[in-house]
N, C-alpha and C positions, 0 to 999 in steps of 0.2 A: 623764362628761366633765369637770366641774367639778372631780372629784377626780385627774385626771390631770392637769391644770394645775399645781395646787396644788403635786401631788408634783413635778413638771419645773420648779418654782420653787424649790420645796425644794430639790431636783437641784443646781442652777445655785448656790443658794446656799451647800451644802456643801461645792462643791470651788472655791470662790473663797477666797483669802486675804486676811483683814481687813485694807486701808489698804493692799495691795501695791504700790495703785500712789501713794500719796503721797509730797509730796517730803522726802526723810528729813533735809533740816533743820528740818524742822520736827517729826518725834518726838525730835529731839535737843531740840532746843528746851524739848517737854514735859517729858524725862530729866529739863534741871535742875530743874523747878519754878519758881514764880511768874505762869505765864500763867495766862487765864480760858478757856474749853473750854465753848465753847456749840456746844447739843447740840440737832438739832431732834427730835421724839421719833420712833420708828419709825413703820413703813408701818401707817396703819388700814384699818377697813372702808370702802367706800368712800362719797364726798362729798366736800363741803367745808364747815368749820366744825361745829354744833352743831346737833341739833335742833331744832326750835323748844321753846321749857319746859323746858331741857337746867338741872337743878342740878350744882353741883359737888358735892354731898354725896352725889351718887349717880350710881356706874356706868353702871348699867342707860340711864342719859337721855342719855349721851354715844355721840358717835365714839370707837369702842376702838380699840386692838391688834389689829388680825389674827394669825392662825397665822403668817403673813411677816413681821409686822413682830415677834412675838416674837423668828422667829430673825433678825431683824436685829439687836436688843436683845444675843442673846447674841455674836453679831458682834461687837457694838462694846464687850464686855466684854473679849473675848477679844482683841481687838485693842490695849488695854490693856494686859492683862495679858503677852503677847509683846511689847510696846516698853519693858514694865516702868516703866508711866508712874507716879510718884506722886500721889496725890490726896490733898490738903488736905478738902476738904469738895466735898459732893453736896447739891448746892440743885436743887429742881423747883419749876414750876408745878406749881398746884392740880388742875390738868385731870388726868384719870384716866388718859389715855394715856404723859403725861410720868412720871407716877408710876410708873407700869408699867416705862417704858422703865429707868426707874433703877433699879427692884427687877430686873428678868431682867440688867440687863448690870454692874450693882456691889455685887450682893449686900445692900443695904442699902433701908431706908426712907429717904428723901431727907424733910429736910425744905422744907417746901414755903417759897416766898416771892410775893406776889403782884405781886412787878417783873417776873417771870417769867410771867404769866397771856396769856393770846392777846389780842393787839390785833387780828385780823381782824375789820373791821366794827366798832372801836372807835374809832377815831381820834380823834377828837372830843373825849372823855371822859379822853383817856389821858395828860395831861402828870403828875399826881401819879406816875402807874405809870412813867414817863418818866425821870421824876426820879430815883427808887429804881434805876430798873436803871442808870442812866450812874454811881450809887455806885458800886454791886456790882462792875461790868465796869472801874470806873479804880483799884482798890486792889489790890494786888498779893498773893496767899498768902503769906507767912514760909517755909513751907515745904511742899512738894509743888505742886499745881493746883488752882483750883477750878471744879469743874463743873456748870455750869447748863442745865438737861434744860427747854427749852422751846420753843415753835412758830414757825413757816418766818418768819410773818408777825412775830413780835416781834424774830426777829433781823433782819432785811429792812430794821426801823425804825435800826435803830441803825449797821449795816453797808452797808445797800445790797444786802446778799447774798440771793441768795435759794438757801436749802440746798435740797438733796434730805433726804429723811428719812435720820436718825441721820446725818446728816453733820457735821461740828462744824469750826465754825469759832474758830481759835486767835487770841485777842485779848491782847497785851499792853502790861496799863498800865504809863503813864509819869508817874502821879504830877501831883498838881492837878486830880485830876476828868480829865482825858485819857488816851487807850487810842488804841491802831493796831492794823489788825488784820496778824495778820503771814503769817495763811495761810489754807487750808481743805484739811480731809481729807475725800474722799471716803468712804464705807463701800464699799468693793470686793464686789460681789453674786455 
């Protein structure tokens, strides 16, 4: 039964077209280059948050990627690559899932930065990490976009937003440590 699911997930996911229904000023948008492209990571096994005694150093202790949220990953690669978005640089969080999500959808090892790391359940603790991300998301790429592969709850802190997995919301700065956000693309399933 379990594997019948899966597969009518798969199903569903294959013949949806990535971002179909986003609003297309905003892949123009991406076209020129300059915006920030935060990206929540795909769909995991299920929970929420980390295990208890969860390292970053190791897989095995984390919330993964599921079989679905792989092909979501390659979704959102793919959905790129037909809007023919350019990309500056691929920044993840440390967390194993973000990592992931930016290896299956951009080909690449992202490197990690920890402005990017999960604030759920962190609050408290998290103005230096606060700090670091409102850099990141207010300077603008020279050329292409830059994309930051991190979780619902850290983009939430900044935006107000709360994504659905691999849904990325299009932030662009304006310069003095300020950004507006100018959209959000769904991942079309």
């Amino acid at each position: 039964m379990h594997q019948l699911i899966v597969l009518g997930m798969l199903h569903a996911l294959l013949v949806a077209s990535p971002g179909a229904h986003a609003d297309p000023t905003l892949w123009a948008l991406l076209q020129k280059g300059g915006q920030v492209v935060l990206i929540r990571h795909a769909v995991t096994d299920p929970g929420v948050g980390d295990p208890p005694g969860f390292r970053l150093d190791d897989c095995r202790t984390q919330r993964n990627l599921s079989d679905a949220g792989r092909y979501e990953a390659q979704l959102l690669g793919t959905s790129f690559k037909e809007h023919r978005i350019p990309i500056a640089r691929v920044l993840s969080s440390p967390w194993c899932r973000c990592l992931e999500t930016a290896r299956i959808a951009f080909g690449v090892e992202a490197q990690t930065d920890a402005a990017l790391g999960n604030l759920f359940g962190r609050g408290e603790n998290s103005e230096p990490q606060r700090t670091a991300f409102r850099r990141l998301v207010a300077t603008a790429p020279k050329a292409g976009n830059l994309v930051l592969i991190t979780h619902g709850s850290t983009t939430a802190a900044f935006t107000g937003i709360n994504q659905g997995t691999a849904e990325m919301v299009v932030v662009t700065p304006e310069g003095g440590g300020n950004y507006k956000v100018a959209g959000r693309i769904p991942l079309t399933r």
